[in-house]
Residue, then its C-alpha position, 0 to 999 in steps of 0.5 A: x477120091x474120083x476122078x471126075x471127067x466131063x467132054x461135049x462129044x461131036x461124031x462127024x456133025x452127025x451125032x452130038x452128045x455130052x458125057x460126064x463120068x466120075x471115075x473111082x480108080x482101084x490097083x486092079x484098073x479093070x475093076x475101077x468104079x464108074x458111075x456118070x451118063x450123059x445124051x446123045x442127039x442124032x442129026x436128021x440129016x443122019x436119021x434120013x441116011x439111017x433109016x435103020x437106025x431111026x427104026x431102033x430109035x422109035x421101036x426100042x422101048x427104053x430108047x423112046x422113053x429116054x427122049x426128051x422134048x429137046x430130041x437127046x436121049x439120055x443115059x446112064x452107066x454105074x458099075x466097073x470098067x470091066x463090068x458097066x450097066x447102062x441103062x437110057x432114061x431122059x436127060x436132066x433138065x438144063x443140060x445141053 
């Protein structure tokens, strides 16, 4: 069975975010299953001490298409503790 584990995320008031992970543990934990993903949300206040990072924000293709109307972006990782594959896509609707 998974074990299904769901947390609000809050770095320092400067990013905020929510995760929801299952988790499909096996003798090897390394190997362990996870499949989930979630949304981050810089602060502006952030973005205008960053401006690196907002340079990434709107320059990377699939960080730009991952950003809803709302200003999350969203992502999702599939794959094993040892070997996870995120990929950004935008949030699903009426989270957050």
């Amino acid at each position: 069975d998974a074990l299904p584990i769901c947390f609000p995320v809050t770095i320092w008031g400067d990013l905020q975010g929510e995760m929801d992970f299952d988790f499909e543990f096996q003798n090897t934990v390394i190997l362990s299953k996870v499949v989930g993903g979630g949304w981050f949300k810089p602060s502006q206040a952030f973005l205008q001490k960053n401006p690196a990072f907002q340079t990434i924000l709107t320059m990377l293709p699939d960080l730009k298409n991952a950003q809803d109307d709302q200003g999350r972006y969203g992502f999702k990782v599939d794959g094993s503790l040892l070997s996870p594959r995120p990929k950004f896509e935008k949030p699903k609707k009426g989270k957050g």
